[in-house]
mmCIF file as gemmi writes it, N, C-alpha and C atoms, coordinates in Angstrom:
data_model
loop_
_atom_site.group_PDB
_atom_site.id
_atom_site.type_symbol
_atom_site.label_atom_id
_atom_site.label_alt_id
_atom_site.label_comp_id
_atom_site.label_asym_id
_atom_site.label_entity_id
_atom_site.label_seq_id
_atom_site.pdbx_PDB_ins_code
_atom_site.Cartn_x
_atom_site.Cartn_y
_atom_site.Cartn_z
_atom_site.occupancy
_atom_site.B_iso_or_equiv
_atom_site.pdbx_formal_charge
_atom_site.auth_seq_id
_atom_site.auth_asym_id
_atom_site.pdbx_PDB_model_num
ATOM 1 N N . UNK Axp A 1 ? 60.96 -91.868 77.952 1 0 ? 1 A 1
ATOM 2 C CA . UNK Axp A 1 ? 60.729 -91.961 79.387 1 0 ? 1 A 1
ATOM 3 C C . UNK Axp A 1 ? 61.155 -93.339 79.873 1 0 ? 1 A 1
ATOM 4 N N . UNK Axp A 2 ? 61.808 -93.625 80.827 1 0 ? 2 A 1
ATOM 5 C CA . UNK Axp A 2 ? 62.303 -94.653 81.508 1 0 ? 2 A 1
ATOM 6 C C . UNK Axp A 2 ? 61.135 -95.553 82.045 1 0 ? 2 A 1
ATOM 7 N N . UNK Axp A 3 ? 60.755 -96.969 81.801 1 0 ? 3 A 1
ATOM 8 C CA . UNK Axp A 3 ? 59.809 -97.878 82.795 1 0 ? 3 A 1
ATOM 9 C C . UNK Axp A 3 ? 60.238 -97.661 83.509 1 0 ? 3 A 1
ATOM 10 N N . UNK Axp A 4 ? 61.36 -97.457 84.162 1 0 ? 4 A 1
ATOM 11 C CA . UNK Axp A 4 ? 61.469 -97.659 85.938 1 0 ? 4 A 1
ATOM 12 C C . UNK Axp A 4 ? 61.28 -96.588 86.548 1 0 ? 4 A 1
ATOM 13 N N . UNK Axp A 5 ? 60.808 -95.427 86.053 1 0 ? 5 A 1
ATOM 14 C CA . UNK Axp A 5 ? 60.487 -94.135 86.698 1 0 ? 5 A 1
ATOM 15 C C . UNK Axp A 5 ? 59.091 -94.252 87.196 1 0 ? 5 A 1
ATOM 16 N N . UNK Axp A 6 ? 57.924 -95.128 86.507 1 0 ? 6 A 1
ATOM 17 C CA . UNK Axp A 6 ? 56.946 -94.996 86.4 1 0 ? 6 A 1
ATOM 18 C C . UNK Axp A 6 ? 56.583 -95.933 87.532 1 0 ? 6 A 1
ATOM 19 N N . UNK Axp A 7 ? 55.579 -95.378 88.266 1 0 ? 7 A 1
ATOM 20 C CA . UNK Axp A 7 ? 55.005 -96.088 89.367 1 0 ? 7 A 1
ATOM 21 C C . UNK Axp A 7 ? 53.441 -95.893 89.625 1 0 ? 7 A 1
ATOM 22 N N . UNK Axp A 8 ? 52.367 -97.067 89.724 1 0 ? 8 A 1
ATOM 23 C CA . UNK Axp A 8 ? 51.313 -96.659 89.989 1 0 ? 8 A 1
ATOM 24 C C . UNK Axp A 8 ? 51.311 -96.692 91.131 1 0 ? 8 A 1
ATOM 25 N N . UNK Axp A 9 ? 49.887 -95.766 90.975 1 0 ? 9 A 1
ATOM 26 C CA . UNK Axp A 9 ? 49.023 -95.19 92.698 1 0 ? 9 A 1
ATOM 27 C C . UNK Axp A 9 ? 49.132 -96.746 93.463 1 0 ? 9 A 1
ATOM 28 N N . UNK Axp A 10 ? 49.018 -97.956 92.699 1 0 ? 10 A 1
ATOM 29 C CA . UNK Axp A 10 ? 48.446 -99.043 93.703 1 0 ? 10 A 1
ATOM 30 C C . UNK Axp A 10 ? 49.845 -99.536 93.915 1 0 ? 10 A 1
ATOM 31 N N . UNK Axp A 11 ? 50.69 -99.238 92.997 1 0 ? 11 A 1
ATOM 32 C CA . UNK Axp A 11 ? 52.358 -99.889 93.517 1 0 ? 11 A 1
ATOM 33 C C . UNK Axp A 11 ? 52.484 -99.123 94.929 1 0 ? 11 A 1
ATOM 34 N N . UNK Axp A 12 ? 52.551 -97.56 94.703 1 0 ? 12 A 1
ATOM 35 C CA . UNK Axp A 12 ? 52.881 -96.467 95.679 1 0 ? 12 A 1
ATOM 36 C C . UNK Axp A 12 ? 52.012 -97.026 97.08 1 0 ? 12 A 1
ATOM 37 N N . UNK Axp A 13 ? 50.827 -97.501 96.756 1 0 ? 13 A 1
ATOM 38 C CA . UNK Axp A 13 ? 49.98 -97.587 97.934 1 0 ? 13 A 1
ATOM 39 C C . UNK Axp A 13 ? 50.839 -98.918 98.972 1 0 ? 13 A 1
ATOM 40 N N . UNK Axp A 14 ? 50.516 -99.795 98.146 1 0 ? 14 A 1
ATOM 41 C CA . UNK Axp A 14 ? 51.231 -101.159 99.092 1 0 ? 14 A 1
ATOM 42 C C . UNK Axp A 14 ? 52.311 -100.77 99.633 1 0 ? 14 A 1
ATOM 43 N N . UNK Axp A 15 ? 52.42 -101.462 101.057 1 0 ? 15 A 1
ATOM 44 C CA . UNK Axp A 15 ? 52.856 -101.612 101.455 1 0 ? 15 A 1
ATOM 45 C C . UNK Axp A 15 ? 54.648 -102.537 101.3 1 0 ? 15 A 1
ATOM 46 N N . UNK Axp A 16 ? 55.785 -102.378 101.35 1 0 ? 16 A 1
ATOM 47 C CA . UNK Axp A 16 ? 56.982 -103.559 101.255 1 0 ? 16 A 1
ATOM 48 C C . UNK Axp A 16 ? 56.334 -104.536 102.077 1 0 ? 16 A 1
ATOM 49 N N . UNK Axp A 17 ? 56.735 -105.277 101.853 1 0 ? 17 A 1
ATOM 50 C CA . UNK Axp A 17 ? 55.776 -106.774 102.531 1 0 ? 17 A 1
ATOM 51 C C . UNK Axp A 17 ? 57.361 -106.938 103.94 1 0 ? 17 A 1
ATOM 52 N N . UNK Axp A 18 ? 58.518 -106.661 103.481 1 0 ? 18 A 1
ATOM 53 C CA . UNK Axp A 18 ? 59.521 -106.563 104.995 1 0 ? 18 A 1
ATOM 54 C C . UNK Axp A 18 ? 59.054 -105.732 105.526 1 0 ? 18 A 1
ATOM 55 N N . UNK Axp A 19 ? 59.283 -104.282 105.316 1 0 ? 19 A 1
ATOM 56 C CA . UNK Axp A 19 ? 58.355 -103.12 106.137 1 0 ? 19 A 1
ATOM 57 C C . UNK Axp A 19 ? 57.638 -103.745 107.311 1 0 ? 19 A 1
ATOM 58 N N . UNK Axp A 20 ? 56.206 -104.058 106.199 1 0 ? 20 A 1
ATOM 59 C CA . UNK Axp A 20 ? 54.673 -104.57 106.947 1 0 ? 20 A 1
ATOM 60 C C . UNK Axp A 20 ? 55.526 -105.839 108.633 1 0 ? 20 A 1
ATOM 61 N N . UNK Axp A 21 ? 56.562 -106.959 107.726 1 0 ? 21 A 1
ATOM 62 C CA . UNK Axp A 21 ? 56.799 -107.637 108.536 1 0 ? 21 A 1
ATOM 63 C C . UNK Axp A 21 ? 57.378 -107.515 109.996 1 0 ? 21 A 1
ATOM 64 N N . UNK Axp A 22 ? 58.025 -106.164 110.095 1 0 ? 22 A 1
ATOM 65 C CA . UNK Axp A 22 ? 58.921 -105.705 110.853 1 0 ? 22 A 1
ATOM 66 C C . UNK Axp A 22 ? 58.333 -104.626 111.867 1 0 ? 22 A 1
ATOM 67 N N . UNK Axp A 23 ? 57.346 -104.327 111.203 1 0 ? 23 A 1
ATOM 68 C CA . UNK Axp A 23 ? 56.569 -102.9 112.18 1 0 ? 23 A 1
ATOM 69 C C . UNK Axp A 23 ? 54.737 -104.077 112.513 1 0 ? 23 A 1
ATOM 70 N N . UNK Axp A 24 ? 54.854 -104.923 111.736 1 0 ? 24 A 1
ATOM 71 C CA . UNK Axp A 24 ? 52.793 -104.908 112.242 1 0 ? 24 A 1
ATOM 72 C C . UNK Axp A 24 ? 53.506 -106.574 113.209 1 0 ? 24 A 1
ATOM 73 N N . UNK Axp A 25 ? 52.689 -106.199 114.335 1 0 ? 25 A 1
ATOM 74 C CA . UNK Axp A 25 ? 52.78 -107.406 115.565 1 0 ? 25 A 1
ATOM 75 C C . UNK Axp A 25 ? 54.399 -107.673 116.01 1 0 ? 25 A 1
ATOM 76 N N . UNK Axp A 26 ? 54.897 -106.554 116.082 1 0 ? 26 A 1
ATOM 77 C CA . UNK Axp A 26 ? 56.692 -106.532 116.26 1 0 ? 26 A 1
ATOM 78 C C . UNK Axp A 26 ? 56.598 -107.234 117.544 1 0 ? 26 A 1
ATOM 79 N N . UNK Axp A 27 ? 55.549 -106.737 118.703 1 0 ? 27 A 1
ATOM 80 C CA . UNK Axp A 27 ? 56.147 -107.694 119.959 1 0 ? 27 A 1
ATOM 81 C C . UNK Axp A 27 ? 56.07 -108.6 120.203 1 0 ? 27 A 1
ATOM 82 N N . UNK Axp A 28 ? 55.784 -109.528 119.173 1 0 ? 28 A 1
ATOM 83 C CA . UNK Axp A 28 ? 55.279 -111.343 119.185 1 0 ? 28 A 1
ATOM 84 C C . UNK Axp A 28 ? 56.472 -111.653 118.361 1 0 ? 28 A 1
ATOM 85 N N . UNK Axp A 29 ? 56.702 -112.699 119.203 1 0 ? 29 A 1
ATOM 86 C CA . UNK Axp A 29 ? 57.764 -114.017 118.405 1 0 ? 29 A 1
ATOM 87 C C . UNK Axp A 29 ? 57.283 -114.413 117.246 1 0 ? 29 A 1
ATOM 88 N N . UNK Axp A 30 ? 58.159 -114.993 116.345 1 0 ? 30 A 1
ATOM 89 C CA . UNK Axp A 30 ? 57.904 -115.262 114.962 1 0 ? 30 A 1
ATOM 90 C C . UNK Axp A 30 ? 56.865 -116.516 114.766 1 0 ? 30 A 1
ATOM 91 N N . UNK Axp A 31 ? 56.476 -117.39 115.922 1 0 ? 31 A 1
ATOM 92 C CA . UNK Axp A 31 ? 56.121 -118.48 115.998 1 0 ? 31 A 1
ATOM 93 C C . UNK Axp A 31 ? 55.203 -118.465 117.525 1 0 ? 31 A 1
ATOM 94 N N . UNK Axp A 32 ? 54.014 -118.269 116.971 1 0 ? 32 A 1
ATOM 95 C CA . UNK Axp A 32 ? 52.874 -117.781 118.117 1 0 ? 32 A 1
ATOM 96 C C . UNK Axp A 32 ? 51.697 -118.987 118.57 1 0 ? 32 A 1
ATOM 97 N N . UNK Axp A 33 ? 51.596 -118.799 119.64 1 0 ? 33 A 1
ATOM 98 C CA . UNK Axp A 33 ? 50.524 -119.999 119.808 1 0 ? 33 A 1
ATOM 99 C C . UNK Axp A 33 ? 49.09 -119.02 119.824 1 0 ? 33 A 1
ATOM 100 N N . UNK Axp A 34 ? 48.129 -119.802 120.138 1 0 ? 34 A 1
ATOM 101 C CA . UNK Axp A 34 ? 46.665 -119.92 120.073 1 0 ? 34 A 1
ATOM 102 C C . UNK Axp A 34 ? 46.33 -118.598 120.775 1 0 ? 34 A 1
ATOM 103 N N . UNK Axp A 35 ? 46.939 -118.681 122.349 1 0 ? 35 A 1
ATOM 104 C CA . UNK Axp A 35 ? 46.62 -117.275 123.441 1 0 ? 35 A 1
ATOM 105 C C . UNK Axp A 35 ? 47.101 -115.921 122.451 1 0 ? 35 A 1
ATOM 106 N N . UNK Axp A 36 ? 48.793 -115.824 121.653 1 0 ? 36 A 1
ATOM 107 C CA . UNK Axp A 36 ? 49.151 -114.662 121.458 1 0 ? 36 A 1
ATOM 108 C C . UNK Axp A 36 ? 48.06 -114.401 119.969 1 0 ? 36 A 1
ATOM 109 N N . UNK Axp A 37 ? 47.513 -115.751 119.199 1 0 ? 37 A 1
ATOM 110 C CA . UNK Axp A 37 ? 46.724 -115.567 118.177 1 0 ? 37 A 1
ATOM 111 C C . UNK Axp A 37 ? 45.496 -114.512 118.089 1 0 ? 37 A 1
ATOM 112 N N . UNK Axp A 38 ? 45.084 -114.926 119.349 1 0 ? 38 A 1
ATOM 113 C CA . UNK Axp A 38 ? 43.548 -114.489 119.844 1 0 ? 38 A 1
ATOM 114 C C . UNK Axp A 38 ? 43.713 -112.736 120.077 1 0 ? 38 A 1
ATOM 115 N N . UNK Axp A 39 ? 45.186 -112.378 120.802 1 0 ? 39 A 1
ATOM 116 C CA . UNK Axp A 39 ? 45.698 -111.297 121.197 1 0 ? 39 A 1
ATOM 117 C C . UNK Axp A 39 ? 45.364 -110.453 119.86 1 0 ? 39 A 1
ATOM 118 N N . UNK Axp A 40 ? 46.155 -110.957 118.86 1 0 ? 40 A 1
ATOM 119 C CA . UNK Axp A 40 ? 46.578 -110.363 117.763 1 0 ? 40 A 1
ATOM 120 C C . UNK Axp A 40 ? 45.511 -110.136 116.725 1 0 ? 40 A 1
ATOM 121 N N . UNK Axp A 41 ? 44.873 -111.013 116.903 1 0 ? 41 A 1
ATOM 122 C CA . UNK Axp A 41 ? 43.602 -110.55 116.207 1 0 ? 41 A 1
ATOM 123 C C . UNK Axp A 41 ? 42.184 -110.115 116.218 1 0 ? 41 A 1
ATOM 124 N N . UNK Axp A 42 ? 41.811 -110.508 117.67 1 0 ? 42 A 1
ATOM 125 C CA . UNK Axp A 42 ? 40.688 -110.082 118.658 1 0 ? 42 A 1
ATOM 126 C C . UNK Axp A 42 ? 39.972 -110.525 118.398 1 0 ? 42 A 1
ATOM 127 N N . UNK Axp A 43 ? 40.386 -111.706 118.269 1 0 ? 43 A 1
ATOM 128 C CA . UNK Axp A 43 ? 39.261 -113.123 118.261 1 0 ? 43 A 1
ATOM 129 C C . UNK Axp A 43 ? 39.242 -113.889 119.524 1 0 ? 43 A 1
ATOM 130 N N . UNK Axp A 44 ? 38.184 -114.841 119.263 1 0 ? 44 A 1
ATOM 131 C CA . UNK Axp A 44 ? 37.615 -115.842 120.47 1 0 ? 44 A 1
ATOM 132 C C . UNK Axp A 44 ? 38.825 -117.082 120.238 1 0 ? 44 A 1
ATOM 133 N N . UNK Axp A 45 ? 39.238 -117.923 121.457 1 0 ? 45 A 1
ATOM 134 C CA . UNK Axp A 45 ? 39.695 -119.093 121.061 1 0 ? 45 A 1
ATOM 135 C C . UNK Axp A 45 ? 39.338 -119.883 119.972 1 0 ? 45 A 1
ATOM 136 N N . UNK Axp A 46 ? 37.934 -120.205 119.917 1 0 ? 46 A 1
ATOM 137 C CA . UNK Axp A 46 ? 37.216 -120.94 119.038 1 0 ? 46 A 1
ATOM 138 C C . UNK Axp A 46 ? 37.26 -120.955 117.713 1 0 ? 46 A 1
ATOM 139 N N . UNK Axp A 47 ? 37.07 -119.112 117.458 1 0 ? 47 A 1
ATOM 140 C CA . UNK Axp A 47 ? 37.208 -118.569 116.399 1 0 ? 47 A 1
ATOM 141 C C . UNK Axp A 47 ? 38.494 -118.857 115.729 1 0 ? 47 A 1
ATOM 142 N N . UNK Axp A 48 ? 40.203 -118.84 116.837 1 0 ? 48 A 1
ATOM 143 C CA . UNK Axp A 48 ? 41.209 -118.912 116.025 1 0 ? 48 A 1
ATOM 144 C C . UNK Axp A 48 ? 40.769 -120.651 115.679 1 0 ? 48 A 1
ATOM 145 N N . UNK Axp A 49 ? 40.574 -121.293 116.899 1 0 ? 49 A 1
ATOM 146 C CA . UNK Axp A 49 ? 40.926 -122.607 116.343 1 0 ? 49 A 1
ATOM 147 C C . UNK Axp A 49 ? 40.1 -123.292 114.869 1 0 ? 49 A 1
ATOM 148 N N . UNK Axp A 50 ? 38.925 -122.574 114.762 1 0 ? 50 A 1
ATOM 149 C CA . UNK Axp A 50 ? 38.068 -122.673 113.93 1 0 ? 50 A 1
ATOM 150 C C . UNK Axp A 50 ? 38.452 -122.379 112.435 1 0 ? 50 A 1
ATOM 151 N N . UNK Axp A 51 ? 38.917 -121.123 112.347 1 0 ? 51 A 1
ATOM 152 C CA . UNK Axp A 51 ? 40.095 -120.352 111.095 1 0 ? 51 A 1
ATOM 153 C C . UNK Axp A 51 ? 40.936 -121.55 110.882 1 0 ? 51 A 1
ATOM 154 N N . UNK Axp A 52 ? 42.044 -121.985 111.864 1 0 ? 52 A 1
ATOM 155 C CA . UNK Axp A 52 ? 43.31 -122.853 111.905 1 0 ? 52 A 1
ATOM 156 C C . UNK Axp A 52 ? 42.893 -124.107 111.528 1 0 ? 52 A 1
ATOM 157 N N . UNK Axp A 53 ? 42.146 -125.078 111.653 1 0 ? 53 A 1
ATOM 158 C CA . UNK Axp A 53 ? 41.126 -125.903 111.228 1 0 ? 53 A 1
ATOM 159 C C . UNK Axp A 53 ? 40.534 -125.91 109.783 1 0 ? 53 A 1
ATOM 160 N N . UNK Axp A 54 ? 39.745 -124.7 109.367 1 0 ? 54 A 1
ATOM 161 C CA . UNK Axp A 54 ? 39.511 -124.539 108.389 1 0 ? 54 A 1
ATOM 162 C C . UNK Axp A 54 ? 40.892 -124.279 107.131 1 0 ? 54 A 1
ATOM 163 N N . UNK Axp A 55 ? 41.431 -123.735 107.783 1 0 ? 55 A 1
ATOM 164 C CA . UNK Axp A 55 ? 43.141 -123.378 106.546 1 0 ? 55 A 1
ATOM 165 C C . UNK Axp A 55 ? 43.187 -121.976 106.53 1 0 ? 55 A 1
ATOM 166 N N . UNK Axp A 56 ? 42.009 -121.265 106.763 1 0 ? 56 A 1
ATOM 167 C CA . UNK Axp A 56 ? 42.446 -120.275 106.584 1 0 ? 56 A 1
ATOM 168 C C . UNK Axp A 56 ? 43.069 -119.663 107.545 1 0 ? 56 A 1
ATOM 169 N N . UNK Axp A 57 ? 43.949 -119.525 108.106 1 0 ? 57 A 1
ATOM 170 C CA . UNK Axp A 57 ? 45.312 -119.477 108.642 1 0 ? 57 A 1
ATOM 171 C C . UNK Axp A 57 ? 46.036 -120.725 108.897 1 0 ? 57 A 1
ATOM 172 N N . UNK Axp A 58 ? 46.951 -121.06 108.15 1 0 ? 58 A 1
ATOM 173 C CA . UNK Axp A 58 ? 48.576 -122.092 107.831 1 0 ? 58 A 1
ATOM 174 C C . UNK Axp A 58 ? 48.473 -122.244 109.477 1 0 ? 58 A 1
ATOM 175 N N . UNK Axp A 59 ? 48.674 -123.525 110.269 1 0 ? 59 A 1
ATOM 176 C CA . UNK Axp A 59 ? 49.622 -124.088 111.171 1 0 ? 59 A 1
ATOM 177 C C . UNK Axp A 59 ? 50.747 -124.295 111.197 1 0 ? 59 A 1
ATOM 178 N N . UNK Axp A 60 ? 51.887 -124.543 112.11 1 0 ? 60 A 1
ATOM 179 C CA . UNK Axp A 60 ? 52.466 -125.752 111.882 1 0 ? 60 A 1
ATOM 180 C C . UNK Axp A 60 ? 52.575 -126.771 112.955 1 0 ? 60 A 1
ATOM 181 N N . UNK Axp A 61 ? 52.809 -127.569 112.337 1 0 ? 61 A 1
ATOM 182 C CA . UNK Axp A 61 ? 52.594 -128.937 113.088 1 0 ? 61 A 1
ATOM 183 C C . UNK Axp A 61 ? 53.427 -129.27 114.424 1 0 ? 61 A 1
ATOM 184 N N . UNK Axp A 62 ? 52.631 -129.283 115.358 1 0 ? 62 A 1
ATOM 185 C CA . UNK Axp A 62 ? 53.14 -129.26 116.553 1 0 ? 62 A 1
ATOM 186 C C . UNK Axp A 62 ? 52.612 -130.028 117.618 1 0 ? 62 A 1
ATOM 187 N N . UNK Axp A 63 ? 51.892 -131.452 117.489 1 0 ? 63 A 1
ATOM 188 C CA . UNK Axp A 63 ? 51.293 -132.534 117.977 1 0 ? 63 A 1
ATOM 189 C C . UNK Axp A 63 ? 49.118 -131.464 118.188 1 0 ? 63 A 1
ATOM 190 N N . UNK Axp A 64 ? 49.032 -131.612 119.034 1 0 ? 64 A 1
ATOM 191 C CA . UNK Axp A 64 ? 47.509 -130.358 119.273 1 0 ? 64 A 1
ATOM 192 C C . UNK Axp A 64 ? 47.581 -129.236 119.346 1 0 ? 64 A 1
ATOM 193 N N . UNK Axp A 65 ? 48.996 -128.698 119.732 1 0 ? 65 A 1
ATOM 194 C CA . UNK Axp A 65 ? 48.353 -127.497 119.931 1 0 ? 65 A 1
ATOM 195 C C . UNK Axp A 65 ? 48.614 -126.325 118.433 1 0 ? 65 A 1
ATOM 196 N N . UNK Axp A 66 ? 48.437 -125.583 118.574 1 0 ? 66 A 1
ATOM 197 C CA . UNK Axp A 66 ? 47.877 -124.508 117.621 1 0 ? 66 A 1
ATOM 198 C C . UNK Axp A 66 ? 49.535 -123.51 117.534 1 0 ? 66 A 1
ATOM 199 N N . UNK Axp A 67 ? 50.131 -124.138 116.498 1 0 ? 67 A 1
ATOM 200 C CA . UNK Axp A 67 ? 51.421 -122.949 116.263 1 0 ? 67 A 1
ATOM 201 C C . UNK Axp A 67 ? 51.371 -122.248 114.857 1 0 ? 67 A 1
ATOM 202 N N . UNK Axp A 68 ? 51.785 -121.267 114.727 1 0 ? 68 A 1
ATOM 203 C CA . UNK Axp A 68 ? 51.302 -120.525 113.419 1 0 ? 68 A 1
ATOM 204 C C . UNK Axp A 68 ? 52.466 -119.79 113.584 1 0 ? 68 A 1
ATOM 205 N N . UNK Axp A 69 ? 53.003 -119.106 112.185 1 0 ? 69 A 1
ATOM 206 C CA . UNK Axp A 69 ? 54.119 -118.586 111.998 1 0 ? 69 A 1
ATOM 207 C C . UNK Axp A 69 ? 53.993 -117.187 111.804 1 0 ? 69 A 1
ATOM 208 N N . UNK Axp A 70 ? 54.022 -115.82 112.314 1 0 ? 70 A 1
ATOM 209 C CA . UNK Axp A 70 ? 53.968 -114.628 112.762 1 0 ? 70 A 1
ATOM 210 C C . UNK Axp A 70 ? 53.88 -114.2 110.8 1 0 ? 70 A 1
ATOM 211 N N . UNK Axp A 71 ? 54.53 -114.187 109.849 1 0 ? 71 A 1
ATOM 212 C CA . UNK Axp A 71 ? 54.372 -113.835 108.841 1 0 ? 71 A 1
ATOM 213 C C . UNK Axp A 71 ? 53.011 -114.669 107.987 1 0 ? 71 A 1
ATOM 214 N N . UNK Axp A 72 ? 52.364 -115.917 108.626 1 0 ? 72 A 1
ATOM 215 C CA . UNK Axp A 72 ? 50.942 -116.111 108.035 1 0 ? 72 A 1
ATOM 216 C C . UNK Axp A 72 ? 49.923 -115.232 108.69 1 0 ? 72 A 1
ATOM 217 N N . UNK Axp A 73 ? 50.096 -114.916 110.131 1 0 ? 73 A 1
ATOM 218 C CA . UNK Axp A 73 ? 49.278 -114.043 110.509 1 0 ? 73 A 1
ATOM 219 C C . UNK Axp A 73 ? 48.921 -112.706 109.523 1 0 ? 73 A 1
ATOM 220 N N . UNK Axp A 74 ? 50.283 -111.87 109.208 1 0 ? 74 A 1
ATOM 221 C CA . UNK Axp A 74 ? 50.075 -110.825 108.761 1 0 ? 74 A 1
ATOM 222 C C . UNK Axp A 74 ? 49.211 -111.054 107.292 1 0 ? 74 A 1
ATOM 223 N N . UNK Axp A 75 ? 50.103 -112.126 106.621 1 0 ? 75 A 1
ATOM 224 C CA . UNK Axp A 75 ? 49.459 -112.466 105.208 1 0 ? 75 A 1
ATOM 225 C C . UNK Axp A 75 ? 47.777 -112.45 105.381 1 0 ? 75 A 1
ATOM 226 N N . UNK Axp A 76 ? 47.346 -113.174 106.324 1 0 ? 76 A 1
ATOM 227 C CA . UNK Axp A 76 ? 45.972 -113.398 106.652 1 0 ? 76 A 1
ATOM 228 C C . UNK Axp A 76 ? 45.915 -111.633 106.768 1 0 ? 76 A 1
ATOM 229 N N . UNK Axp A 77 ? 45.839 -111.163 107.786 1 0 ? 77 A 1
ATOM 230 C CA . UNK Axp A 77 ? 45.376 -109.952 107.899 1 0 ? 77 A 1
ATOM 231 C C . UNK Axp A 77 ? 45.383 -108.818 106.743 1 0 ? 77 A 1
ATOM 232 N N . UNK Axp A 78 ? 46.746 -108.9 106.008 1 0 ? 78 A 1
ATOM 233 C CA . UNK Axp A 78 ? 46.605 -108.247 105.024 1 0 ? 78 A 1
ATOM 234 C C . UNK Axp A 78 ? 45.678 -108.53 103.96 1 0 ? 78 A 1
ATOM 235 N N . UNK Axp A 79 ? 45.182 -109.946 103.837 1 0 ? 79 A 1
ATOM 236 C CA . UNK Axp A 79 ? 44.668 -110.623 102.428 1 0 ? 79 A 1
ATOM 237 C C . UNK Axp A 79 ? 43.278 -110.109 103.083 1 0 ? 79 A 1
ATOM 238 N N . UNK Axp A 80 ? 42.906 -109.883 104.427 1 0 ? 80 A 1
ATOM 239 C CA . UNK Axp A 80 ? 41.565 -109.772 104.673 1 0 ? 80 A 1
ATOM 240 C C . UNK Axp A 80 ? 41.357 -108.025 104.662 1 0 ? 80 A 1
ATOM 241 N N . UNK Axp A 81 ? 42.149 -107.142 104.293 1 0 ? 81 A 1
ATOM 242 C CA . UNK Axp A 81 ? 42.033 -105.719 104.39 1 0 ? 81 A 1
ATOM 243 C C . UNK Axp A 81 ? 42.173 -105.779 102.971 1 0 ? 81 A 1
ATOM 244 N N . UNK Axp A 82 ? 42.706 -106.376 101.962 1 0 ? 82 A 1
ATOM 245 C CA . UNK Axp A 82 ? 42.349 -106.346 100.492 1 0 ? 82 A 1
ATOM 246 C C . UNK Axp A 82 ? 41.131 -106.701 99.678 1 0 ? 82 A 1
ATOM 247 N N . UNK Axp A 83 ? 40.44 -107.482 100.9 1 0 ? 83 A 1
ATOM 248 C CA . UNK Axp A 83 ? 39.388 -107.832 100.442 1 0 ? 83 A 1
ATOM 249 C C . UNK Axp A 83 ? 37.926 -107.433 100.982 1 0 ? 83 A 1
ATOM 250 N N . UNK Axp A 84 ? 38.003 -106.205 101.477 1 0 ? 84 A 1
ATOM 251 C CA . UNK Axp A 84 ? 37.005 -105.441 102.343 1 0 ? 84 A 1
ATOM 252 C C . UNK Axp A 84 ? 36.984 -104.426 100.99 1 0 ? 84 A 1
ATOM 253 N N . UNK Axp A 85 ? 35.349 -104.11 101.184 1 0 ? 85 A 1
ATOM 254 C CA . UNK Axp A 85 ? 34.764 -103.378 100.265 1 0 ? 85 A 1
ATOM 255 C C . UNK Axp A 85 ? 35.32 -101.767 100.529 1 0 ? 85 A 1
């Protein structure tokens, strides 16, 4: 039997991580501020800035205000649906 025929249930399950990138939050620019953050995740200002602050969601550096790169969002979101009971 061929390894490359063989695929598990949890390979089959995941998602392509381009896929995910291309279809989840398609109508936001790759490089989102604080307002489209809050949009996207249905959080409070506070809450994003609080996350962004803490690390758990990547910035990038952009003097105060709050820029984040559209593929940490998803990473965040996905890493937080892997980790729900």
């Amino acid at each position: 039997m061929d390894d490359t025929s063989e695929i598990t249930e949890t390979e089959e399950s995941q998602p392509n991580t381009n896929d995910v990138y291309h279809t989840m939050f398609a109508d936001y620019p790759d490089i989102v501020g604080a307002k489209q953050l809050c949009e996207m995740l249905d959080l409070k200002y506070r809450t994003v800035c609080k996350f962004v602050r803490e690390g758990k969601i990547p910035r990038m550096p952009h003097g105060r205000k709050i820029r984040v790169a559209k593929i940490e969002v998803i990473n965040y979101v996905l890493q937080r649906a892997q980790n729900k009971p």
